[in-house]
Each structure stands twice: as C-alpha cells, then as structure tokens.
N, C-alpha and C positions, 0 to 999 in steps of 0.2 A: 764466428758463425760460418760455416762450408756452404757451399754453392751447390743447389742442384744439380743435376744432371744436367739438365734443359740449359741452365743457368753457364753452365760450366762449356757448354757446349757452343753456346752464343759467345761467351768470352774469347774462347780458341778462335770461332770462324770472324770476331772480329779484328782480333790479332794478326790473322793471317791478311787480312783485307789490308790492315793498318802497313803491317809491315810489304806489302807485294806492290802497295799502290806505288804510282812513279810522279803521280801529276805532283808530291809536295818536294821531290828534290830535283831541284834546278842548277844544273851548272854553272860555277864560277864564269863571270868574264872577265877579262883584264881589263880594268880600269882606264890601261892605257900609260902613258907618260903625264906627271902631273903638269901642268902650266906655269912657264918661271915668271911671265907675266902675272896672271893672277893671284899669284904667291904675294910678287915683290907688291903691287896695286894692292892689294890683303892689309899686308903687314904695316905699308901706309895708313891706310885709312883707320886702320886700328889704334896704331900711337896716334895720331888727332883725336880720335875717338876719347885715346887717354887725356892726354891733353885737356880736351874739353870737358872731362869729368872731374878729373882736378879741380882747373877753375872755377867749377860749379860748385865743387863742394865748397874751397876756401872761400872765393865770396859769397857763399848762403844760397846762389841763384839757381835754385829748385830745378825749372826751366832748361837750364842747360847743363847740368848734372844727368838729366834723364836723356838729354840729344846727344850728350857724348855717350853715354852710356849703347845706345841706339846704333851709333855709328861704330860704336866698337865693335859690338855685334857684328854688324852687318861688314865688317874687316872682316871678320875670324871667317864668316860662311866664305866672304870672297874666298880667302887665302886658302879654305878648305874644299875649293870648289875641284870634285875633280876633272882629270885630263880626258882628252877626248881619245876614242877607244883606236886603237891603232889595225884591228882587223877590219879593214873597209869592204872585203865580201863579203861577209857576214850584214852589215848592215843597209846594203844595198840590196841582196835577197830579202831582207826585213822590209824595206822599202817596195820593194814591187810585192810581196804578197800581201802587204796594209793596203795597198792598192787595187788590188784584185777585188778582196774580201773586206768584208764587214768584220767587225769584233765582235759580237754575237758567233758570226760563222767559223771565225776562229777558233773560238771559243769552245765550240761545238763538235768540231773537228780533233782539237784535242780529247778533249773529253771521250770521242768515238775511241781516240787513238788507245786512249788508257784501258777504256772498259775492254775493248781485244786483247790488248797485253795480260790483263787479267786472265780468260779464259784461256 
C-alpha cells in the first residue's frame, strides 16, 4: 500500500531529523590499560569458585554448589573489570563541570547544543 503525500513527506522530514541528530553518537573512550591485578584477583577467585562447585555437586550439598557458583561469577566480573582510563584531562574537566552544574542543567545544555546544530 504507497504512502501519501502528507505521509511521505513526514517520513523524509523524519529521516532527516533521525539521521542530522548528533545527541545518539558518542565517541569512543579508551578503556584504558586493563588491570593485571584485577585480572590475576579474577582468575583466582574464579577456580575457588570452581572448586567450590565441584564439591557441591559431587557431595549433593545444594548449598554450596550455588556459593561456588556465585563466587565464580563474581571472579569473571572481577577479572572483566575494566582499567582505568589513561586520559586524566579529560576526566578532571569532567569533574569540575559535575561540579559547577546539576545533571538536569547538563542535560539541558546539551540538548540546547543539538537543537542549534540542527538549524
């Protein structure tokens, strides 16, 4: 079934909207260098983790099948945890304008910023 005119018309100007807006692409940050600490702490806690899943299943102990289980888990986030970001001016401007402003005002100021870009 073809689109009206009207229909057709609203499709394009939202197209263009969709595509001109800026506020949904954000630029990459580098993650940083991962942490060889919380890698090797990670990987630890993970085999205990195993460990303790093991012994829960072979001796039936419900209980601690589910705690190893838990602490496995909570291994993998460690060890996936990432590294802290190596551009420190970037986050120290970040820090003094959280400081200035509200998140609301933030907020709002971006928003100002895009709706100009637009026009």
């Amino acid at each position: 079934m073809p689109l009206s005119e009207h229909e057709q018309r609203l499709l394009d100007e939202m197209e263009r909207n969709l595509y001109g807006s800026k506020a949904d692409v954000h630029p990459a940050r580098p993650a940083g260098r991962p942490s060889y600490r919380s890698l090797v702490v990670g990987i630890i806690v993970l085999v205990i983790g195993l460990v303790g899943l093991v012994v829960g299943v072979t001796s039936q102990l419900i209980a601690l099948g589910v705690i190893g289980f838990a602490v496995m888990f909570a291994g993998v986030m460690l060890a996936a945890k990432p590294g802290k970001a190596t551009d420190s001016s970037a986050t120290r401007t970040q820090a003094k304008s959280g400081a200035r402003s509200s998140f609301m005002q933030r907020m709002e100021q971006r928003w100002d910023g895009n709706q100009e870009d637009r026009l």
